[in-house]
MARKOL-568355 format. One record per residue (C-alpha): residue in one letter; x, y, z. Coordinates in steps of 0.25 Angstrom, whole numbers, plus 5000, padded with zeros to 4 digits. Example, Ala and Ser with C-alpha at 12.3 -4.5 7.8 and 13.67 -1.06 7.14 Angstrom:
BEGIN
A504949825031/S505549965029/
end
This chain:
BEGIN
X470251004914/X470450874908/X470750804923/X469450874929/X468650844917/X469050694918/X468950674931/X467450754932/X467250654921/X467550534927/X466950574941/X465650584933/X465450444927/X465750394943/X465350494955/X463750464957/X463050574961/X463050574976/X464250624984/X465450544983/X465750434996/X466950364995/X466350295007/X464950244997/X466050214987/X466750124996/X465650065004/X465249984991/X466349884993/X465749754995/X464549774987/X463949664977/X464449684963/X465349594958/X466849614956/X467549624944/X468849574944/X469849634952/X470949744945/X471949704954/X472049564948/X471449474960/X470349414954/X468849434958/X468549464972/X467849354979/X466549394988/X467149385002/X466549275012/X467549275022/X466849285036/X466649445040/X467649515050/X467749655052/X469149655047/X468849585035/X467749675032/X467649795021/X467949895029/X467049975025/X465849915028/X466149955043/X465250065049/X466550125056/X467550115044/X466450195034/X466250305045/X467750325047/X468150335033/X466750425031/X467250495043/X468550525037/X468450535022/X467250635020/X468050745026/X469050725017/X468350695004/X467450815008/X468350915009/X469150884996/X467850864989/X467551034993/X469151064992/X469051004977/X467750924971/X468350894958/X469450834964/X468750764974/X467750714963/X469050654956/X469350584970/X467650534969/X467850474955/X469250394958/X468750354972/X467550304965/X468050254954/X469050164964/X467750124972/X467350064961/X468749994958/X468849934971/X467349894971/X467249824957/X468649804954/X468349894943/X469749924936/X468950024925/X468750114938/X470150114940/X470350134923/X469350264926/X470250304938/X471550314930/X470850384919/X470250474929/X471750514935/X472450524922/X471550654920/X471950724933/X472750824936/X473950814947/X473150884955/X471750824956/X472550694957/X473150754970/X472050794975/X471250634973/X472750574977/X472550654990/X471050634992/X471350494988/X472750474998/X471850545010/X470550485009/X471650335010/X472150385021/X470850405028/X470350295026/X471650225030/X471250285045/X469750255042/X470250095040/X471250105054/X470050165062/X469150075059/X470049945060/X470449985074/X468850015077/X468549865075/X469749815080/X469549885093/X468149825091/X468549695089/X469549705101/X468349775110/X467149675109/X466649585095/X465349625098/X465649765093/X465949705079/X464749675070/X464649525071/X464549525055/X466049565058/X466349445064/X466549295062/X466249175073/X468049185073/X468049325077/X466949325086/X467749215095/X468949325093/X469049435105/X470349505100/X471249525086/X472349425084/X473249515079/X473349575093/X473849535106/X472449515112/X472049415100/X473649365098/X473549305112/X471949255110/X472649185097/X473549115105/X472949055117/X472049005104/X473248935096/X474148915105/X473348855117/X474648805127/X475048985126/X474849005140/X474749155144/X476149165150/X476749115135/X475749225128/X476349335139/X477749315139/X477849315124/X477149445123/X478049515133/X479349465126/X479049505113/X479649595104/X479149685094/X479849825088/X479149905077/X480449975070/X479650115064/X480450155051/X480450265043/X480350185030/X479550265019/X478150215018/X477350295025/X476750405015/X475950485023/X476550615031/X476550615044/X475550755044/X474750655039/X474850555044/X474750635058/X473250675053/X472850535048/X473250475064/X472350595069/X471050565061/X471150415064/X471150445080/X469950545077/X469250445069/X469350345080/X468850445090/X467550465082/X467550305083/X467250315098/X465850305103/X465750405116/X466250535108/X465150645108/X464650715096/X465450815098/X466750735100/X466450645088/X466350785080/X467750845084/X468450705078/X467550725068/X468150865065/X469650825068/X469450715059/X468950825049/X470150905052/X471250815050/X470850785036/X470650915033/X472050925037/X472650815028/X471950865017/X472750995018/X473950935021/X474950915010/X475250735012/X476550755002/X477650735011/X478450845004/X479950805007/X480750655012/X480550655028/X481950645035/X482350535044/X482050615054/X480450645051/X480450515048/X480750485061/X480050565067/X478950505060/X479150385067/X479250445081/X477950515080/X477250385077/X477750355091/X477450485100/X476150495093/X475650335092/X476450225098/X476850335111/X475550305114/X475150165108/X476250085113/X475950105128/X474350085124/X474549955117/X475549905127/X474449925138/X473349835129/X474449725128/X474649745142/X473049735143/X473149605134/X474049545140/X473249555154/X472049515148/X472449375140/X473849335146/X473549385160/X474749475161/X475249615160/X476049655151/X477449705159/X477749835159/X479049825151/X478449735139/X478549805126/X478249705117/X478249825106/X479349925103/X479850015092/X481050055084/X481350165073/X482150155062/X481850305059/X483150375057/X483850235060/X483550185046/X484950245037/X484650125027/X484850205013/X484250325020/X485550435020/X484550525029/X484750435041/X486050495045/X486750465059/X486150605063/X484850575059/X484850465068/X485150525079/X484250645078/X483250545078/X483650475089/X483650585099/X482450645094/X481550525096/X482250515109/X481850655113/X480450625108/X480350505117/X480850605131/X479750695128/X478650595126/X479150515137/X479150655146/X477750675141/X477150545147/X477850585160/X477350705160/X476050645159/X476650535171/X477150645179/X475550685181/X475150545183/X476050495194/X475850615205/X475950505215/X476350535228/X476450425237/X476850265236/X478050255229/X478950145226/X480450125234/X481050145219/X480350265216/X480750325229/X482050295227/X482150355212/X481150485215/X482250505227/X483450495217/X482650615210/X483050765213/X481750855212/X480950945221/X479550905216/X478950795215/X479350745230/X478150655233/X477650635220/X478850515215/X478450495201/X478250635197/X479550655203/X480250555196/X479450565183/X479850715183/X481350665182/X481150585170/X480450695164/X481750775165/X482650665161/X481650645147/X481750815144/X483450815148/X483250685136/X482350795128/X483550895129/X484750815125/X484050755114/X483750885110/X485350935113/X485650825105/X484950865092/X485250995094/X486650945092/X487250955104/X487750805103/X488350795118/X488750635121/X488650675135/X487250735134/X486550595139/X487550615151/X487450755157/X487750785169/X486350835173/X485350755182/X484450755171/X484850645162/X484150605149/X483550485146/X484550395139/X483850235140/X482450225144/X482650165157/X482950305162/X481550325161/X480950175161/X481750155176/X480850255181/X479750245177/X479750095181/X479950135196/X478750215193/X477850115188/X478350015200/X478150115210/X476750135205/X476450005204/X477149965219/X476250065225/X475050035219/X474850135208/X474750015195/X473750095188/X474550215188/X476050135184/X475050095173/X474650205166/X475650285160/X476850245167/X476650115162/X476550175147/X477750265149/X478550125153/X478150055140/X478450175132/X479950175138/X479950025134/X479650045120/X480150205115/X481250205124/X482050345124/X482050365111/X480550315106/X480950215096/X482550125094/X483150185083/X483650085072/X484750095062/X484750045047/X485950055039/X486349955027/X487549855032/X488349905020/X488550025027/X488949975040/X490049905031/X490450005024/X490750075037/X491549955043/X492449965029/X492750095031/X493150085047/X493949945044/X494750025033/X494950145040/X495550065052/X496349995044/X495749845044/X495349825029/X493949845021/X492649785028/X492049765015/X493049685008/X492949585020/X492149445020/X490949425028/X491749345038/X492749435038/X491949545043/X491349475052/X492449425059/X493049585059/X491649635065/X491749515075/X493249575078/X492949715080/X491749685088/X492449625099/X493749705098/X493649825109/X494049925100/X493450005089/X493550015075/X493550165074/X493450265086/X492150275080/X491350335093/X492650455093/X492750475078/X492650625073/X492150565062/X492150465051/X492150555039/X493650585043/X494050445044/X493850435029/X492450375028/X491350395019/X490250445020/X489150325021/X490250265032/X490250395041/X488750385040/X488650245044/X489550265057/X488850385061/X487650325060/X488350235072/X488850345080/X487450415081/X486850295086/X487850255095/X487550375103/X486050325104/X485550275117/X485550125119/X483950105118/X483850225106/X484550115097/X483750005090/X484449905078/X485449925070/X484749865055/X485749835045/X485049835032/X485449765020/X486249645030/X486949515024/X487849465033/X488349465048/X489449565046/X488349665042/X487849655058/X489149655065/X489649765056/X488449845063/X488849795077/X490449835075/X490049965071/X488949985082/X490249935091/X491250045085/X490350175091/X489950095104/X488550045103/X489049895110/X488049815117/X488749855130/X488249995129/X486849965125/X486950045111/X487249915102/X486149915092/X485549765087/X486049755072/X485049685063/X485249655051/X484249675040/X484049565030/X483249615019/X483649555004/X483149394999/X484649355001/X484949425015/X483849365020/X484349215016/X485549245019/X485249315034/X485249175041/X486649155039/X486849305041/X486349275056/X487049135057/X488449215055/X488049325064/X487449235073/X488949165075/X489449285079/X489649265095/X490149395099/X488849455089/X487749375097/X488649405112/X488349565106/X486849555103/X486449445114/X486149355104/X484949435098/X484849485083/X483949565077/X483749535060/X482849635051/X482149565040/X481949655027/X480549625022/X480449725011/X481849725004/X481849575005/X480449574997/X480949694987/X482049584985/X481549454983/X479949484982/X478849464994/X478949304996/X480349284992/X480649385003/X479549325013/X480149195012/X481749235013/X481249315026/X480449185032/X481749115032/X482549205036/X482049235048/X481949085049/X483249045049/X483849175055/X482949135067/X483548995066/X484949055066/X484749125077/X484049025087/X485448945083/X486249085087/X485249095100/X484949215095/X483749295098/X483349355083/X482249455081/X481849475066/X481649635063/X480549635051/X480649775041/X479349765035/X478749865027/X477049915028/X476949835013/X476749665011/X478149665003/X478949745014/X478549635023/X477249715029/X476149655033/X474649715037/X474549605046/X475749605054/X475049505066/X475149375054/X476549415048/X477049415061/X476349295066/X476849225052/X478249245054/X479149155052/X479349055064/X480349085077/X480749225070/X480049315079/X479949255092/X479349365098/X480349485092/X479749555080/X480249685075/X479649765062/X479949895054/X478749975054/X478750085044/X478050195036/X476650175034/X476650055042/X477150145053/X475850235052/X474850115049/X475350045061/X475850165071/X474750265066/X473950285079/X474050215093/X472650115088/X473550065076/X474950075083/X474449985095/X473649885085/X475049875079/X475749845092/X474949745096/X474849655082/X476549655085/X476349605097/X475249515095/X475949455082/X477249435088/X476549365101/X475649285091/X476849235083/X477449185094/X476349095098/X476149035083/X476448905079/X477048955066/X477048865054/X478248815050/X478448805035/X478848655031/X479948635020/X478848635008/X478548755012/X479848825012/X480148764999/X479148814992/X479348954999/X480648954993/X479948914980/X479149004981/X480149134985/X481249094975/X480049104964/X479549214971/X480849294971/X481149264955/X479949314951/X480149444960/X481549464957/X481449434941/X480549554940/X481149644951/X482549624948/X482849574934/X481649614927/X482449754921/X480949814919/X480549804931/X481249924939/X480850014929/X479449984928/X479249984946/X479850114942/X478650154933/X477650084936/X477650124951/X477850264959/X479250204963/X480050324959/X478950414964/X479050364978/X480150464982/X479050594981/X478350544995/X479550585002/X479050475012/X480650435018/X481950485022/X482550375014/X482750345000/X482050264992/X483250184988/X484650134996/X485450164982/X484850284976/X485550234963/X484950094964/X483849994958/X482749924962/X483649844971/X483849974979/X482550044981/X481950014994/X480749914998/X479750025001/X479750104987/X479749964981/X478549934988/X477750064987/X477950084973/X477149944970/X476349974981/X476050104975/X475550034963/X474649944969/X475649844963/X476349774977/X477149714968/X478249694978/X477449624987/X476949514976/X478149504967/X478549374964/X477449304973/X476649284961/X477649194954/X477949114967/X476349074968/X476149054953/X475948904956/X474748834963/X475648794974/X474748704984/X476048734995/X475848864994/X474548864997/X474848755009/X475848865013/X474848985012/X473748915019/X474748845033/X475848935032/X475549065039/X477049145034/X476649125020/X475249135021/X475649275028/X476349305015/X475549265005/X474349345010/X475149475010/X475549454996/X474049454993/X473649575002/X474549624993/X473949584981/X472749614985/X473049774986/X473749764972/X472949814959/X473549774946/X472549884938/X473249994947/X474649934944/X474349924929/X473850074928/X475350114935/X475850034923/X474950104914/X475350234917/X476750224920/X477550104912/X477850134897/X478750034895/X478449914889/X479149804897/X478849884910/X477349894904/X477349724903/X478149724915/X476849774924/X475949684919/X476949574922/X476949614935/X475449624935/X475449494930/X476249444941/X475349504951/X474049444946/X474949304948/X475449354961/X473949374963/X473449224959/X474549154965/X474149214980/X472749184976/X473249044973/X473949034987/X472849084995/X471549024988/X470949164987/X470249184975/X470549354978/X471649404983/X470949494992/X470349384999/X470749365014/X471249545013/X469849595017/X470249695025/X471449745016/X470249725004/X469249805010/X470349905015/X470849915002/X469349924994/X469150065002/X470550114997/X470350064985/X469750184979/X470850284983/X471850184980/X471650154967/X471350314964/X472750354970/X473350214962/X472850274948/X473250424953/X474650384956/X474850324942/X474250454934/X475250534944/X476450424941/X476350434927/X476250604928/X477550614936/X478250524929/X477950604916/X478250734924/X479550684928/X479750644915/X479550784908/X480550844919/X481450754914/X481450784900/X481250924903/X482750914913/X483550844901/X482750954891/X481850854883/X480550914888/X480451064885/X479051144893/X478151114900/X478851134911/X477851204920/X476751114915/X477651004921/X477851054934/X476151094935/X475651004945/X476950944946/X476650944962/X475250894963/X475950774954/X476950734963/X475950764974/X474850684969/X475850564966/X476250584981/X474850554985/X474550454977/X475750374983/X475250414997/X473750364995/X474050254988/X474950215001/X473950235010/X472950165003/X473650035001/X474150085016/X475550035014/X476650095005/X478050035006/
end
């Protein structure tokens, strides 16, 4: 009774009279009253006199943004308001309680808030975390509808926009910069001598790869995340204008449905995904979005590129494509075994037969043509044995490649079915599978020829066109697979085989010395080891982790050619670490000769591999017989997250500014065509970045040249890929940034720059590391003080949270590092140590912010940041979950050093409030607020329960604790379920997690 009676209590010094809103409560920002100073630490907001554009506008005060999320949170509150009205008049006082907060900056509401949770039961903390996490994710598609509604607006004609929405600069704009429209607009504008033949034959030879992986940041199930895609295209169906009442009604009720449906539906994910659903997680982000949205967007680049460059785009340019490392990845993951990896190959390449079949079933309609065909296509219908079809060529062709795509349906399937035939790709039967995609690419391209020859252009340009494109960039098998393993591996392998043949121990070698033995064996014409013949490792006397890692290259030597993507060697210091990969690539056949070698890149990832990667490259580089192999082209990965986690944020910006740097210089010396692979992570200290047009553009000089690659993962993955509108807005700011970069006259830092950058980053990294690494209080407070150790119940990736289960700080991996400060509303890894580098008024810094656009780029994400931290909420996680005293003195510390943090970007930028020139992420943030802040004070309550539950099953296992013991398991899953939740929620209002 005490929770209800609290929380009635509460609800009756603060619900008015009338029926709750969220959306009245909300619609209040912006109002008169002055602000009190700010709980987060960032000083007094400052009225906002910045010229008005829609996207830097409240949302909220947009007619179509208040009728989406009226449209779509009534239902919800509605029905939970009939299903339970005490518990939904607990949600009432904490949303309004956070209103108030976020309004006012009224840190006593968020005192009430914490008093008010600390009275309730698991239960009714459950059922606000869900209303709480539910209602964020609806308003997460409210805020996606509405941006694409005004940015299709935008695009369409200015005069649909409101001219209050609009400045004399974006009058005189037609289309956004960050796309390809506006990129090219831009630079006719900058660069006046571009001519439109430059503009063109940039945009057709460049390259960008978006490498989906299975990292473990994205909280929500796929159930769910299915339902959430479903309302947001009803949602933009009631946004059209020509629907009759009774069509608006039906969206309505769909709309009605599907939420009713999440309600119902239980968002724990219950037990750790394999690789394989995790994989398959990523494929049905491809049959169900970019199956569609690839094509689409490459017609309105083709639209683009007729309209302002005079030209059309060729019908082989793929400017974007796609990789996986989804059951590639075995990086510390022991469930990415060599059989995994094959499952996973053939059943995206079964899943790509049946959705190519599908379209030319759809073709096979289209193209009943029956007169005027080309000489070729003659020729290949004649060289075709079939009774129908014998006027009707394209049907009759198109009828064979449906029976080549269903004999590759049934070998895959004979294949996982364990019938492992080598032969089975070469049967005797006329009916061959499709083993490269010029099997079906040949073809179709006599096809579209034909068409075109004899006058059918329109009809080679419907979906036959689409098909073609899709064949460029899915391939057989939908997406190249990559493999990740650490290079220790790989030389422990090379040990065992150089001992087992008798030639001494490749571990107790030098550096030159193995790189002078891999150089040997590369060229020599015989193997190692019967490697390809061996009836297995196991008896030749090798462990475990050896016969593992040789597998591994067994199973993808058996891959088709165009199945393969890179081979990523993780943790890399030296150039042996590469050839050690090519030598072992060369002992189960996978040789440039054959088609199977796969590019190794090696990943670079600590402060000191990234200095030290220059010479790396300069060794391997010298290598004549490497470069012959490669054709002088060499793929490098630069680790953004575990460089950061290392060194700190700025430290870790600047070692991979001039690292790229120099690499590109040794390279150009090499004549070697380099292409930088970027793993970035959704948050600001993995190397994210919201707005990936400017970080792109802000590079650093001569390091992209048109090439770009990029991990996309998790959360980011449903963010950018969620529904056709977001995934081909995504494709097209790639491509737009990477044609932009290429056009810009980038600013070269001068030497007193770069001197007090590395003033700055040695500063930076002391202050990082002296609390990181040699601060022995530190660990056990992230420990407390965060939901670190409670991470593990979201059951969110195959993989473990840590390389060495046994291992410190050192070893946990840069994603729970970042959610648990994320969690916290603390970000402290994406600040640490940049408060001590700016503590000085430093008029080159400022120089540097205000004309260098690299660091400006830098700085400003340091205070987006900042700007989503709250020191009230990190200081009520340290209320309620440090006892110790030097872990207790050790938060405000860190408090402390935010604040700093805080002042020193202020003093960089000359803002005078740190949410200044973030007023879309201000006003995004204002609306979450309320829910935010709930679930932030919820977590902590449901922290500090856990840990004292799992402190009394402690006690009672080592028999310290006698009774209670049905008490303590009371509730016990509506505990861990509401902690759950809260994680969740809080992840999808901050819309990023690690």
């Amino acid at each position: 009774m005490k929770s209800i009676f609290l929380g009635i209590s509460a609800i009756a010094t603060i619900v008015v009279s009338k029926p709750f809103s969220p959306l009245e409560s909300l619609s209040r920002y912006g109002g008169s009253s002055q602000p009190k100073t700010s709980p987060r630490g960032g000083g007094a907001s400052q009225p906002n006199t910045a010229p008005k554009t829609w996207w830097s506008l409240d949302l909220l005060t947009t007619p179509g943004m208040t009728a989406d999320l009226d449209i779509l949170l009534k239902p919800l509150h509605s029905m939970v308001k009939l299903e339970d009205p005490i518990g939904f008049k607990l949600f009432e006082s904490l949303f309004s309680l956070g209103t108030r907060r976020a309004e006012k900056y009224d840190n006593d509401a968020f005192n009430q808030m914490t008093q008010i949770v600390s009275g309730l039961s698991n239960s009714e903390l459950l059922l606000v975390s869900r209303l709480m996490t539910h209602s964020l994710n609806l308003v997460n598609i409210a805020e996606t509808n509405h941006r694409f509604r005004m940015i299709k607006a935008e695009s369409i004609d200015h005069d649909l926009i409101h001219p209050i929405l609009l400045n004399e600069k974006d009058m005189e704009m037609n289309h956004r910069e960050d796309s390809v429209s506006g990129t090219i607009e831009s630079i006719f504008k900058t660069t006046p001598d571009a001519k439109k033949e430059e503009i063109f034959d940039k945009l057709v030879a460049q390259s960008v790869e978006l490498v989906l992986t299975a990292h473990p940041t994205e909280v929500n199930r796929r159930l769910l995340l299915l339902k959430h895609r479903q309302i947001s295209e009803a949602l933009t169906m009631l946004g059209r204008t020509d629907l009759t009442s009774f069509e608006r009604s039906q969206q309505t009720k769909t709309i009605r449905s599907l939420i009713a449906g999440i309600w119902g539906s239980d968002e724990v994910q219950r037990s750790k995904p394999s690789v394989l659903k995790e994989a398959r997680g990523g494929v049905a982000i491809i049959q169900s979005v970019l199956w569609d949205a690839v094509p689409k967007y490459l017609r309105e680049l083709d639209s683009d590129c007729e309209e302002f460059l005079d030209r059309k785009l060729p019908l082989d340019c793929t400017p974007i494509r796609f990789a996986s490392w989804m059951g590639g990845d075995r990086d510390g993951n022991p469930n990415v075994t060599p059989e995994v990896t094959i499952e996973v190959n053939l059943q995206q390449r079964r899943l790509a037969a049946k959705l190519y079949a599908e379209d030319l079933v759809v073709l096979h309609d289209d193209l009943a043509i029956s007169n005027k065909y080309s000489p070729q296509l003659k020729a290949m219908a004649d060289g075709i044995t079939c009774n129908k079809h014998k006027i009707e060529l394209y049907r009759k062709v198109i009828g064979q490649l449906l029976k080549r795509l269903d004999a590759t349906v049934r070998f895959c399937d004979e294949q996982l079915a364990g019938n492992h035939n080598p032969d089975a790709n070469d049967t005797t039967n006329d009916i061959k599978p499709i083993t490269k995609r010029e099997d079906l690419m040949g073809p179709i391209k006599i096809m579209w020829d034909s068409l075109v020859e004899t006058g059918y252009e329109d009809v080679a340009g419907g979906l036959l066109t689409d098909i073609y494109r899709r064949l460029q960039v899915f391939g057989i098998s939908l997406v190249p697979l990559d493999i990740r393993e650490e290079s220790t591996l790989h030389s422990a392998a090379l040990d065992a085989i150089t001992q087992y043949v008798g030639v001494g121990s490749y571990l107790e070698m030098s550096e030159d010395e193995r790189v002078k033995f891999l150089t040997n064996e590369l060229k020599s014409k015989r193997p190692l080891i019967q490697a390809a013949n061996a009836n297995g490792f196991a008896n030749m006397g090798f462990d475990a982790s050896v016969v593992k890692t040789l597998e591994t290259f067994r199973a993808i030597s058996t891959f088709e050619s165009e199945s393969l993507g890179a081979y990523v060697i993780s943790q890399a210091k030296t150039a042996s670490d590469v050839l050690a990969v090519m030598l072992l690539q060369k002992e189960f056949g996978m040789t440039k000769e054959n088609g199977k070698m796969m590019r190794v890149v090696p990943l670079f990832e600590t402060l000191e591999d990234l200095n030290n990667a220059p010479d790396t490259c300069s060794k391997l580089f010298s290598i004549q017989s490497y470069l012959a192999a490669t054709d002088k082209k060499q793929e490098i990965m630069v680790g953004y997250s575990d460089s950061a986690k290392d060194a700190g944020r700025l430290a870790a910006c600047w070692a991979q500014y001039e690292s790229q740097e120099d690499m590109s210089k040794v390279a150009e010396k090499a004549g070697v065509q380099l292409t930088f692979f970027h793993g970035k992570g959704g948050t600001v200290s993995r190397g994210g970045n919201p707005s990936v047009y400017r970080a792109i553009v802000a590079h650093p000089p001569n390091t992209i040249n048109g090439r770009f690659r990029v991990t996309e993962q998790g959360e980011m993955i449903t963010q950018n890929f969620g529904s056709v509108n977001m995934a081909m807005r995504t494709l097209d700011i790639y491509t737009s940034s990477v044609l932009r970069e290429a056009f810009v006259d980038h600013v070269q830092p001068s030497q007193k720059w770069r001197d007090e950058m590395k003033t700055l980053s040695e500063v930076s990294c002391t202050g990082y590391r002296a609390l990181v690494r040699e601060n022995p209080v530190f660990v056990p407070y992230f420990r407390h003080a965060t939901p670190e150790q409670e991470l593990q119940l979201l059951n969110v990736g195959s993989r473990p949270a840590k390389r060495n289960p046994k291992g410190g700080i050192e070893s946990l991996r840069a994603i729970p590092w970042t959610f648990a400060w994320t969690q916290t509303r603390s970000h402290l890894s994406a600040w640490l140590g940049v408060g001590e580098a700016l503590a000085e008024n430093n008029d080159v810094v400022k120089e540097m912010y205000n004309k260098w656009p690299w660091f400006r780029e830098m700085i400003d994400l340091v205070a987006m940041t900042l700007s989503k931290s709250d020191m009230s909420i990190c200081e009520n996680y340290d209320k309620l979950l440090v006892k110790h005293k030097d872990e207790v003195k050790l938060g405000k510390e860190i408090r402390n050093n935010l604040k700093l943090t805080r002042e020193g970007v202020l003093r960089v930028t000359g803002y005078d409030d740190i949410d200044k020139g973030f007023k879309t992420l201000t006003s995004s943030m204002k609306y979450r607020a309320p829910y935010v802040d709930s679930l932030n004070a919820i977590q902590a309550e449901l922290l500090k329960r856990w840990r004292e539950k799992e402190l009394k099953k402690g006690l009672m296992r080592k028999g310290e604790f006698e009774g209670g013991g049905e008490l303590l398991n009371e509730e016990s899953t509506e505990l861990e379920d509401a902690l759950v939740v809260s994680v969740n929620g809080i992840a999808q209002g901050l819309r990023n997690s690690g």
